[in-house]
TORZA-809260 format. One record per residue: residue number from 1; residue in three letters; chain; x, y, z of N, C-alpha, C, CB in turn. Coordinates in steps of 0.001 Angstrom, whole numbers. Glycine has a CB too. Layout:
% residues N
+-----+------+-------+---------+---------+---------+---------+---------+---------+---------+---------+---------+---------+---------+---------+
:  nr : rest : kette :     n_u :     n_v :     n_w :    ca_u :    ca_v :    ca_w :     c_u :     c_v :     c_w :    cb_u :    cb_v :    cb_w :
+-----+------+-------+---------+---------+---------+---------+---------+---------+---------+---------+---------+---------+---------+---------+
: NUM :  Ala :     A :       X :       Y :       Z :       X :       Y :       Z :       X :       Y :       Z :       X :       Y :       Z :
...
+-----+------+-------+---------+---------+---------+---------+---------+---------+---------+---------+---------+---------+---------+---------+
% end
This chain:
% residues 143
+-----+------+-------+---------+---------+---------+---------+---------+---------+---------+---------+---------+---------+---------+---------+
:  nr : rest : kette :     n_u :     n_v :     n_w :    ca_u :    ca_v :    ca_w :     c_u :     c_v :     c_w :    cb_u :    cb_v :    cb_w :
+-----+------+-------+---------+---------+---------+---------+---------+---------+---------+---------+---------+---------+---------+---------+
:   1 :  Unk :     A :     840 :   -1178 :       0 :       0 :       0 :       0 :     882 :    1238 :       0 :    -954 :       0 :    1212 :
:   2 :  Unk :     A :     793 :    2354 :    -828 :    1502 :    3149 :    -749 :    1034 :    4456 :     140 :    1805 :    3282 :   -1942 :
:   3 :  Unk :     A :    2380 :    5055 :     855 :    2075 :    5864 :    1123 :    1946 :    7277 :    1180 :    2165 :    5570 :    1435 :
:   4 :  Unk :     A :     858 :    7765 :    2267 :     438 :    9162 :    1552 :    1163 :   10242 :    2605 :   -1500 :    9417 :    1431 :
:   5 :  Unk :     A :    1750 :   11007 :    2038 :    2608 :   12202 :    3068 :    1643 :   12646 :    4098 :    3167 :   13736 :    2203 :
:   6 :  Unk :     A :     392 :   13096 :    3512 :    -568 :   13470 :    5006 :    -710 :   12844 :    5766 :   -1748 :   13720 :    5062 :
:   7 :  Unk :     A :    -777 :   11598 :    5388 :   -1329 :   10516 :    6552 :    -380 :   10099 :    7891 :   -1594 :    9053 :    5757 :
:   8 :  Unk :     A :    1207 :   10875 :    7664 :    2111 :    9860 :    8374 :    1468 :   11002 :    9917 :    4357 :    9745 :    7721 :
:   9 :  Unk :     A :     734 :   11690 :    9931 :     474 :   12963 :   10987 :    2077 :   13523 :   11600 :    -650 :   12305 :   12529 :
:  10 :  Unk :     A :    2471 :   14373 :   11044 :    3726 :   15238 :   10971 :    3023 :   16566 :   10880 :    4809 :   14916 :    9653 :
:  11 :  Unk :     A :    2304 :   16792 :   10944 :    1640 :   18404 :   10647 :    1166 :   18736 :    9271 :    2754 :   19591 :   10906 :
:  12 :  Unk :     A :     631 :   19850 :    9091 :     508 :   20140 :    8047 :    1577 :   20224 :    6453 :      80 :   21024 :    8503 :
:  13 :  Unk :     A :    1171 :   19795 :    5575 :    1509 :   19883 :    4445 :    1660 :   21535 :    4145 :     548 :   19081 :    3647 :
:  14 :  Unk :     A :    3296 :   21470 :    2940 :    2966 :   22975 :    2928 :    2546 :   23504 :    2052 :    3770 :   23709 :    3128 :
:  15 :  Unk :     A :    1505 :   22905 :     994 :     687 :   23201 :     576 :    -636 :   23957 :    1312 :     626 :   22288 :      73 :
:  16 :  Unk :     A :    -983 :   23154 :    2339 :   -1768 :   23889 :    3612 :   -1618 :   24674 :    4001 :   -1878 :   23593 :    4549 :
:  17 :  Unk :     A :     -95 :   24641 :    4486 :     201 :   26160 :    5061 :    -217 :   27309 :    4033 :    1889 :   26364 :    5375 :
:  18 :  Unk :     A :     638 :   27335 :    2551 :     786 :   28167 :    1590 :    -698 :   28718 :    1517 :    1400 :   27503 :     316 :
:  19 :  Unk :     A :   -1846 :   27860 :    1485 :   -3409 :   27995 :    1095 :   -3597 :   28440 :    2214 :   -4385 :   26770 :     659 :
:  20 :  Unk :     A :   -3272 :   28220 :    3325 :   -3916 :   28950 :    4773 :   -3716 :   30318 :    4696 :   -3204 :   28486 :    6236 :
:  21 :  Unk :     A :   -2493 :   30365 :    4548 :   -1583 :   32021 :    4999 :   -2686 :   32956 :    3309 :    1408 :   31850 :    4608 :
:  22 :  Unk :     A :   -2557 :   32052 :    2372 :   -3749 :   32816 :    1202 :   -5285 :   32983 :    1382 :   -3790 :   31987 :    -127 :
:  23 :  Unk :     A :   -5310 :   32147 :    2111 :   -6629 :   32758 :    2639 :   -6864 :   33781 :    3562 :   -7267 :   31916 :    3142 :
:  24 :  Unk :     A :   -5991 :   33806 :    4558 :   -5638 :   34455 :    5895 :   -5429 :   35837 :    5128 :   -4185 :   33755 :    6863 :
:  25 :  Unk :     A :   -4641 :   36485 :    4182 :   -4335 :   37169 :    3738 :   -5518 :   37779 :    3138 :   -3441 :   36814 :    3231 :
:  26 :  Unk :     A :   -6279 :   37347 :    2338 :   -7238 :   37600 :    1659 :   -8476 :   38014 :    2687 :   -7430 :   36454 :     766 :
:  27 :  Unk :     A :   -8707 :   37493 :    3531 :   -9601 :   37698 :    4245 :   -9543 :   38545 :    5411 :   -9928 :   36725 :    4469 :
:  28 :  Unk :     A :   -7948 :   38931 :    5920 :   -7955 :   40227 :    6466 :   -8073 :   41281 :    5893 :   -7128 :   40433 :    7002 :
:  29 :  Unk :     A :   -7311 :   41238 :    4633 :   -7905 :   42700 :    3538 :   -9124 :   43023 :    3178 :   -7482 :   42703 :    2184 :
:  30 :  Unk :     A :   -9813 :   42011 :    2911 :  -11672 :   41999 :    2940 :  -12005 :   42761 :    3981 :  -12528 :   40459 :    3222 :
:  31 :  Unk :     A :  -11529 :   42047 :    5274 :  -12249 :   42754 :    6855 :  -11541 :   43948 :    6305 :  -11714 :   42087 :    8845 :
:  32 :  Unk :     A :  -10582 :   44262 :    6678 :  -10271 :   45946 :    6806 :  -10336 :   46961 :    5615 :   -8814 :   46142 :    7275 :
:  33 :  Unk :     A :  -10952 :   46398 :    4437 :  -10905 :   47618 :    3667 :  -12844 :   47996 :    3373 :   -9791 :   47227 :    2000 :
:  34 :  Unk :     A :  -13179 :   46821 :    4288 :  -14936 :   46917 :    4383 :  -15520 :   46294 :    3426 :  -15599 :   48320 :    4285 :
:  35 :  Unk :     A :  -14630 :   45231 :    2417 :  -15806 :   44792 :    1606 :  -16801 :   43535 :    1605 :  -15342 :   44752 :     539 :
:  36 :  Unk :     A :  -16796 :   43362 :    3158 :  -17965 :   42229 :    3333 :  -19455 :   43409 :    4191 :  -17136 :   40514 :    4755 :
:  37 :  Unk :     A :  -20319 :   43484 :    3363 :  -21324 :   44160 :    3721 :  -22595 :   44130 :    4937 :  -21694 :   44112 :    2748 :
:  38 :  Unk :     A :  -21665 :   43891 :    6224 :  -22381 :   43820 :    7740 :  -22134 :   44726 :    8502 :  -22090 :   42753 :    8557 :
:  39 :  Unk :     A :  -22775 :   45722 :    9304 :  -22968 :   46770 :    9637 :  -22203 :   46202 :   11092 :  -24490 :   47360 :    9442 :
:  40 :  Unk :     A :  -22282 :   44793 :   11377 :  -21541 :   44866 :   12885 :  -20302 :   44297 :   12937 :  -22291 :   44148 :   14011 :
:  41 :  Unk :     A :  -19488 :   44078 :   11381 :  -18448 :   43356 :   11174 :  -17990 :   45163 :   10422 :  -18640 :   41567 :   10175 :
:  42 :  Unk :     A :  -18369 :   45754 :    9978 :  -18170 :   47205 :    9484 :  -17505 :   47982 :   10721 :  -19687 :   47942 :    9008 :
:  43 :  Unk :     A :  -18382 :   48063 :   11884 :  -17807 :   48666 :   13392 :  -16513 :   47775 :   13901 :  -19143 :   48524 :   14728 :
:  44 :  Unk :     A :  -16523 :   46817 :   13893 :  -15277 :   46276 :   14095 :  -14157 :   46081 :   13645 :  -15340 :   45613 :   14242 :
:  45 :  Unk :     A :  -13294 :   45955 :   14607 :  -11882 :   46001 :   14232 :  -11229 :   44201 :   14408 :  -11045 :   47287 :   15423 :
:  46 :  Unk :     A :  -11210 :   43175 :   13057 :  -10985 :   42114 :   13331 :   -9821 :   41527 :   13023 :  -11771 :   41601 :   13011 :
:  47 :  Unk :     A :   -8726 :   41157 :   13976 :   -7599 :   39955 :   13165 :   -7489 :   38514 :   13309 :   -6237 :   40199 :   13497 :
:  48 :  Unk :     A :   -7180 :   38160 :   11975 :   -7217 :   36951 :   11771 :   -6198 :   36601 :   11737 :   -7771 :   36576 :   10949 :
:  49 :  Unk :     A :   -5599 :   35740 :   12859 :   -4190 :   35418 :   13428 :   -3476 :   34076 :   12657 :   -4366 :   35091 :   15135 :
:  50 :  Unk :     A :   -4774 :   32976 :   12137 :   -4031 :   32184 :   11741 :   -5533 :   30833 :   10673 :   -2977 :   31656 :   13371 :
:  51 :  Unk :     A :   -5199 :   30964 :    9759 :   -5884 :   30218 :    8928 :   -5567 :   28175 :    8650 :   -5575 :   31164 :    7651 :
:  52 :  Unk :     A :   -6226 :   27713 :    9387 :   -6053 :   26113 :    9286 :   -7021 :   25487 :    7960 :   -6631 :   25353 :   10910 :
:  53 :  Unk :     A :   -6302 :   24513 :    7208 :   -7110 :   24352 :    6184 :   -6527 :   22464 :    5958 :   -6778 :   25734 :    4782 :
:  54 :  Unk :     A :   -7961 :   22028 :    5926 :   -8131 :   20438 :    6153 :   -7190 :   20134 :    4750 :  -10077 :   19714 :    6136 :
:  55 :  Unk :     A :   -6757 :   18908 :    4623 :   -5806 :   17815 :    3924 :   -6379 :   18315 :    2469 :   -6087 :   15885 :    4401 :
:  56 :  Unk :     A :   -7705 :   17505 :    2264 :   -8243 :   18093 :     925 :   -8605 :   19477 :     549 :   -9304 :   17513 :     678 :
:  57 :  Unk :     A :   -8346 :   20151 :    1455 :   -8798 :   21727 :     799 :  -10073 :   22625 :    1008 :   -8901 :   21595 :    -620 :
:  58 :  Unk :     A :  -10486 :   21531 :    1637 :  -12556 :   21922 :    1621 :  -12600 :   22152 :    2723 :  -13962 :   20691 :    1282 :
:  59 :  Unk :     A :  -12249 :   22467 :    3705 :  -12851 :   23091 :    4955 :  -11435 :   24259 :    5572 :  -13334 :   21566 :    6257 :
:  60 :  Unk :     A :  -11504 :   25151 :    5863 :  -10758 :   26318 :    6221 :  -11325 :   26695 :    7825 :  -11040 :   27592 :    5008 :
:  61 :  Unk :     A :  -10303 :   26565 :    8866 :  -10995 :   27272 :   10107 :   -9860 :   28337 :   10268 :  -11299 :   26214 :   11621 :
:  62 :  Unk :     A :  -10981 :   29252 :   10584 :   -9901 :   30910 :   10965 :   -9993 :   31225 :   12212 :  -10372 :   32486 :   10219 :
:  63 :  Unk :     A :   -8725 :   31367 :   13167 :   -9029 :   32201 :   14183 :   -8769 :   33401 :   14330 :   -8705 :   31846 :   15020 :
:  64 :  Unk :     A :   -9572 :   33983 :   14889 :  -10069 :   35712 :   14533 :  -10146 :   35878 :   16550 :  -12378 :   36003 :   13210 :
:  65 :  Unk :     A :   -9939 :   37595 :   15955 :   -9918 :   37983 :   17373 :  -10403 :   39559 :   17206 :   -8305 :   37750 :   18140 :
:  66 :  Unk :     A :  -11445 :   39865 :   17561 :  -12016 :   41501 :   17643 :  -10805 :   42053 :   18689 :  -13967 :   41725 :   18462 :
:  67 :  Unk :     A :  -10262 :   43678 :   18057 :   -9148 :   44276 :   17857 :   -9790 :   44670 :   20294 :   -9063 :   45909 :   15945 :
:  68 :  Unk :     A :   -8534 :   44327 :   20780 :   -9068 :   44619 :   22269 :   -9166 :   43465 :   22861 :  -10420 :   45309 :   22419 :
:  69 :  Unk :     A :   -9583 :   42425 :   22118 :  -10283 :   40853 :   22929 :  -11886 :   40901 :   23074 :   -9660 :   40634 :   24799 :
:  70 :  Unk :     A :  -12735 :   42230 :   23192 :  -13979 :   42361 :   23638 :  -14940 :   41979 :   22637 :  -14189 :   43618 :   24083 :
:  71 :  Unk :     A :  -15819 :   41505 :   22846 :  -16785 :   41235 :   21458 :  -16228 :   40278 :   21017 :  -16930 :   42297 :   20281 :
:  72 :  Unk :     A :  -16072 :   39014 :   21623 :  -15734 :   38079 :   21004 :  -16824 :   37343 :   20038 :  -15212 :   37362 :   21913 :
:  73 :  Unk :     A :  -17743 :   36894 :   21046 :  -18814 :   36379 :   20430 :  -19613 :   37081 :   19476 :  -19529 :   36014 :   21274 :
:  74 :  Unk :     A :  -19843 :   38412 :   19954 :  -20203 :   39508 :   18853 :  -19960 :   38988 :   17531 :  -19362 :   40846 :   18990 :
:  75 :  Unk :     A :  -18239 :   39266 :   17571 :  -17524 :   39211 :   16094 :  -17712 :   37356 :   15685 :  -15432 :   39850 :   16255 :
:  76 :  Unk :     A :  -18134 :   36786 :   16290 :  -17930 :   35229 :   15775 :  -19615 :   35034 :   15224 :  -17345 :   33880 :   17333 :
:  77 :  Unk :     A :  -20546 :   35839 :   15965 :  -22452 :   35909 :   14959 :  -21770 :   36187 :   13949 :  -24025 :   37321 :   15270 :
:  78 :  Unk :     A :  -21317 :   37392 :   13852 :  -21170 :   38496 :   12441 :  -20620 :   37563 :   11281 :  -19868 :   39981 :   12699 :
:  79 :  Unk :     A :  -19293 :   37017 :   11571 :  -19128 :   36189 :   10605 :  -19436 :   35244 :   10205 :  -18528 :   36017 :   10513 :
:  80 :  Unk :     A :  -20427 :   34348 :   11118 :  -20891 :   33537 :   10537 :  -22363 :   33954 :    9720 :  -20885 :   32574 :   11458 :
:  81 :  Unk :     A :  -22708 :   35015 :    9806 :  -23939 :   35256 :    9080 :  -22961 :   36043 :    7724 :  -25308 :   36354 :   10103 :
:  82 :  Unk :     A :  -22357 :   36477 :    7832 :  -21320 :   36750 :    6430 :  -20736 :   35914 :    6060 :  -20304 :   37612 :    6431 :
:  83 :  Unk :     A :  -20735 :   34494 :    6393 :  -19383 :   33595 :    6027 :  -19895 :   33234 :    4503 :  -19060 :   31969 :    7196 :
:  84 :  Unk :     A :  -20773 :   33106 :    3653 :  -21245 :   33479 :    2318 :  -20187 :   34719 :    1482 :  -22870 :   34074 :    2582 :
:  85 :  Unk :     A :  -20110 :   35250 :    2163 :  -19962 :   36781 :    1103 :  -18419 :   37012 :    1521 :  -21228 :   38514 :    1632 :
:  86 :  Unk :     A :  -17812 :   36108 :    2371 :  -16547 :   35779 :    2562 :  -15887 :   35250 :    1802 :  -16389 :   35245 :    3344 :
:  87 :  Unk :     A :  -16630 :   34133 :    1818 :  -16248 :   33119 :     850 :  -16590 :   33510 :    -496 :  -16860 :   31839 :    1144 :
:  88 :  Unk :     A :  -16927 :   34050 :   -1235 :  -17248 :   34385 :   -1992 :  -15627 :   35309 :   -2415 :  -18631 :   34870 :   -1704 :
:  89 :  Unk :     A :  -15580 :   36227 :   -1634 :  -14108 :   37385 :   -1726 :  -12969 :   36095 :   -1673 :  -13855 :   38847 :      68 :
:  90 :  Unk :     A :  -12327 :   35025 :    -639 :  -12095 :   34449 :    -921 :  -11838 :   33263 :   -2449 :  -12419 :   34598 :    -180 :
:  91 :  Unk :     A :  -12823 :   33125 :   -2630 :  -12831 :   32093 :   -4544 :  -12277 :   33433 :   -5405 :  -15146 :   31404 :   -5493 :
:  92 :  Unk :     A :  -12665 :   34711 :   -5344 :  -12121 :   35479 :   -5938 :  -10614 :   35641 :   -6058 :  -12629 :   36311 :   -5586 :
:  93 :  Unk :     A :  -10296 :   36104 :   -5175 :   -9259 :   36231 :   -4901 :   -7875 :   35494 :   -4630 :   -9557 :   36644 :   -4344 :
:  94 :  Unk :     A :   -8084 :   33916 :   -4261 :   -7167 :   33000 :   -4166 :   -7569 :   31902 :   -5215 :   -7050 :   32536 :   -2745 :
:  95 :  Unk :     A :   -6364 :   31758 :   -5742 :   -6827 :   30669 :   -7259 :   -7260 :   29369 :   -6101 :   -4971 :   30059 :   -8823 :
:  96 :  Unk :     A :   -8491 :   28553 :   -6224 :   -8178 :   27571 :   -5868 :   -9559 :   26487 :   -6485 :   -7831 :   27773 :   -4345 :
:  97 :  Unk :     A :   -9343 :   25599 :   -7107 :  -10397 :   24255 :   -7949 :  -11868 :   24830 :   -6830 :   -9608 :   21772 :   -7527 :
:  98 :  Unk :     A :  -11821 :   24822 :   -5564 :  -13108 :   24945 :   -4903 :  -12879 :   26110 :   -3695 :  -13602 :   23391 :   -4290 :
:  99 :  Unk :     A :  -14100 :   26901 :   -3082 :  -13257 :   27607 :   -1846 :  -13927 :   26990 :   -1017 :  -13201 :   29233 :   -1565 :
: 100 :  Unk :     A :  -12728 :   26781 :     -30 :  -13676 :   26434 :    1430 :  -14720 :   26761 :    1916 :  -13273 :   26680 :    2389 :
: 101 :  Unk :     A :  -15025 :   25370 :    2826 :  -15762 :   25450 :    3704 :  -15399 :   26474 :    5180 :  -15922 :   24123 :    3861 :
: 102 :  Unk :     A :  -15737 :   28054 :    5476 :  -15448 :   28378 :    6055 :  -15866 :   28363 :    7753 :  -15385 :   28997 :    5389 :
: 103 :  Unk :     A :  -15026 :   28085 :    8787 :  -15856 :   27744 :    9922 :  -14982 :   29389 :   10835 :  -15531 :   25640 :   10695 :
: 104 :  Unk :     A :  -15370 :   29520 :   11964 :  -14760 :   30385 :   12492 :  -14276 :   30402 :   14376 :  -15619 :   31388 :   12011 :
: 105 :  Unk :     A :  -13499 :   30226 :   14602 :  -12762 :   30441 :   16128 :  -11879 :   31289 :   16728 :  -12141 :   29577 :   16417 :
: 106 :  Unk :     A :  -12540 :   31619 :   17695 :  -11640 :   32582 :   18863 :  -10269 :   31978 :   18781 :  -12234 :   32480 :   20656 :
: 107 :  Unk :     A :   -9040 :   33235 :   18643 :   -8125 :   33029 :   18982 :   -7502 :   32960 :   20241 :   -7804 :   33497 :   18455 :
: 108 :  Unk :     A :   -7113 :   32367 :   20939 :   -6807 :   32174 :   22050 :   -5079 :   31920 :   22302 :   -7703 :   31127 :   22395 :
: 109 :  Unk :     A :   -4762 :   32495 :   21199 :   -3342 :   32396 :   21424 :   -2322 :   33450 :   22080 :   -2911 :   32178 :   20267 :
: 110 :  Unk :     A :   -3546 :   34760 :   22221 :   -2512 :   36133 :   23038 :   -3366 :   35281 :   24545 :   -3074 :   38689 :   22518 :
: 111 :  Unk :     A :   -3928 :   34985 :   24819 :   -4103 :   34119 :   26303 :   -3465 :   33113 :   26788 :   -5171 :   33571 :   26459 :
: 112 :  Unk :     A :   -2786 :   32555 :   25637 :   -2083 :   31828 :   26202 :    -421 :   32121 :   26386 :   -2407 :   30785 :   25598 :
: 113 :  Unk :     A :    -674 :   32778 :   25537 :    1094 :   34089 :   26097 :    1033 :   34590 :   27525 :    1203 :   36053 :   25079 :
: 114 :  Unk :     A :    -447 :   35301 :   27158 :    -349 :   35760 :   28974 :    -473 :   34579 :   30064 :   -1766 :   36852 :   29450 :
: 115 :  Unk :     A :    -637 :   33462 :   30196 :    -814 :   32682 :   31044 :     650 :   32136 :   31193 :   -1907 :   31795 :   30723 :
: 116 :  Unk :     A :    1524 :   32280 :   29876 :    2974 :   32182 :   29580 :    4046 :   32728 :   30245 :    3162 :   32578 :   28529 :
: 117 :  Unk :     A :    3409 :   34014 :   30423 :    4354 :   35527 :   31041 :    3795 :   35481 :   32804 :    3623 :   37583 :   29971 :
: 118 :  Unk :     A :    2836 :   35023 :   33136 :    2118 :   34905 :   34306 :    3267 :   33634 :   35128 :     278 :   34396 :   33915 :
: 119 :  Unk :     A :    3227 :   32673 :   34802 :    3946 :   31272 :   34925 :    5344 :   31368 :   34892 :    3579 :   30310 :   33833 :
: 120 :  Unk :     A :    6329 :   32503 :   33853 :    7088 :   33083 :   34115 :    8010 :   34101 :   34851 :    6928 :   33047 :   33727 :
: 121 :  Unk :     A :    6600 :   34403 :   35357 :    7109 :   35679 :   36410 :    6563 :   35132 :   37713 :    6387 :   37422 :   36060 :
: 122 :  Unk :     A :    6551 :   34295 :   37731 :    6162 :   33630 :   39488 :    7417 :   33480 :   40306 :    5427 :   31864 :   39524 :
: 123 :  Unk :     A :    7405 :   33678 :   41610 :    9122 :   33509 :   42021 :    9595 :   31907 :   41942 :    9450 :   34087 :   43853 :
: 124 :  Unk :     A :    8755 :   30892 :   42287 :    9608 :   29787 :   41963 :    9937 :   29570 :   40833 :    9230 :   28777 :   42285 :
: 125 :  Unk :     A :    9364 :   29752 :   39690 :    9985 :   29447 :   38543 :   11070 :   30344 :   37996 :    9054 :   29316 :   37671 :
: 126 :  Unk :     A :   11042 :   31548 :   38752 :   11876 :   32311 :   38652 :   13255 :   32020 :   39234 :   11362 :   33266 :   39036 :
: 127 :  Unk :     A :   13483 :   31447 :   40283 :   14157 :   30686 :   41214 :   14970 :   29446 :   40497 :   13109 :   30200 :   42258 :
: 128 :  Unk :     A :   13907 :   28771 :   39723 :   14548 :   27191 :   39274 :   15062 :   27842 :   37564 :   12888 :   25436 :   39228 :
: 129 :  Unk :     A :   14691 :   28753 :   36784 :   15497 :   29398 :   35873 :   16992 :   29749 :   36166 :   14850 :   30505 :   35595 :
: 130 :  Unk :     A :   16970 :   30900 :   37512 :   18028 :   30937 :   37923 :   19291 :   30225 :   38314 :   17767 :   31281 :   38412 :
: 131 :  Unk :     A :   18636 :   28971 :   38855 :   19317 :   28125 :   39257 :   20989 :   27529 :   38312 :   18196 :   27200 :   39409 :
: 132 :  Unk :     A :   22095 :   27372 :   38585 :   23037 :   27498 :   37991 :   23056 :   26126 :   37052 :   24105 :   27802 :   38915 :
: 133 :  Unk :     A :   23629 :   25744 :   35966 :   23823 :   24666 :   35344 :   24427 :   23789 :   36100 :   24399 :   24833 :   34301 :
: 134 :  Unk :     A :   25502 :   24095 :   36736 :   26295 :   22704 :   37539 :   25330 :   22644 :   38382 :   27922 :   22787 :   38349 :
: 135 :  Unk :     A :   24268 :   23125 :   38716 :   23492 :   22126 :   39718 :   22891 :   21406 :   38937 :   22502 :   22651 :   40735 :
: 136 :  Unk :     A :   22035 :   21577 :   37730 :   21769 :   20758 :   36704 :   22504 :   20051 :   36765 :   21673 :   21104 :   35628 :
: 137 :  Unk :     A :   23828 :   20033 :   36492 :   24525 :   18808 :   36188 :   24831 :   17921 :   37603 :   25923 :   19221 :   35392 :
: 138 :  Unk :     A :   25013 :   18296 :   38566 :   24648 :   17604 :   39616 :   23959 :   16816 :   39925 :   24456 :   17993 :   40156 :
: 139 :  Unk :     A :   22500 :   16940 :   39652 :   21359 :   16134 :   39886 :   21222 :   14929 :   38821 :   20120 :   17056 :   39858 :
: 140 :  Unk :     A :   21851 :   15348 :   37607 :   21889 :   14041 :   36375 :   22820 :   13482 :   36575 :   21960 :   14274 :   34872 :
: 141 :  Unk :     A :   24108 :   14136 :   37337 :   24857 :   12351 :   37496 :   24322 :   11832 :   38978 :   27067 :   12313 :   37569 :
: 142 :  Unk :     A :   23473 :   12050 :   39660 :   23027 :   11215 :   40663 :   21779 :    9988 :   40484 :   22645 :   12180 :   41617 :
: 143 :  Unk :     A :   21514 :   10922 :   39168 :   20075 :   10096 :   38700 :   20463 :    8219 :   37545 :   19005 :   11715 :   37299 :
+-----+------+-------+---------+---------+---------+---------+---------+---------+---------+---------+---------+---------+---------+---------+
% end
């Protein structure tokens, strides 16, 4: 049976990537130059941090984040009642045989920085950073 590069699960193909970051691209310029026509995606300020796009091509998930963090859910109605006229700017704009299936998710990746920088700045971990290498090396030749 031969095999297929997607299947060995190594991450994305970079074909995926290439089509993600083209969609991602395409669809922040849409949001910010206003040409998806919703009066509550119009008031907002939205970025789209990172575009995931399935093996075959047909399903695209974006995570988006209203400019602040606030209005999350706000901004996640809006696009899904625009995700038509998205997709639509999308097929335009990125060559591709079909355009995705577009789905949409909170980014949660500046939260998890801060929970990053939080965990970092605690004194014990601050403490065991500090801590000198020869004690590192101490403890591995005892082990």
């Amino acid at each position: 049976m031969a095999h297929n590069r997607t299947s060995t699960g190594k991450g994305p193909s970079q074909r995926q990537l290439r089509v993600g970051e083209a969609i991602r691209r395409a669809m922040s310029e849409a949001l910010s130059r206003g040409e998806i026509h919703n009066d509550d995606l119009a008031r907002m300020s939205i970025t789209v941090g990172e575009v995931k796009v399935s093996a075959d091509l047909r399903v695209a998930t974006a995570y988006v984040l209203p400019l602040g963090g606030g209005e999350a859910a706000e901004a996640l109605k809006a696009l899904n009642r625009s995700r038509g006229e998205i997709r639509h700017v999308i097929a335009r704009d990125v060559s591709l045989k079909f355009a995705p299936e577009l789905r949409f998710m909170i980014d949660e990746t500046f939260d998890r920085m801060d929970n990053m920088r939080r965990l970092f700045a605690d004194e014990r971990v601050q403490r065991d950073i500090a801590a000198t290498p020869a004690d590192s090396q101490d403890d591995e030749d005892l082990a």
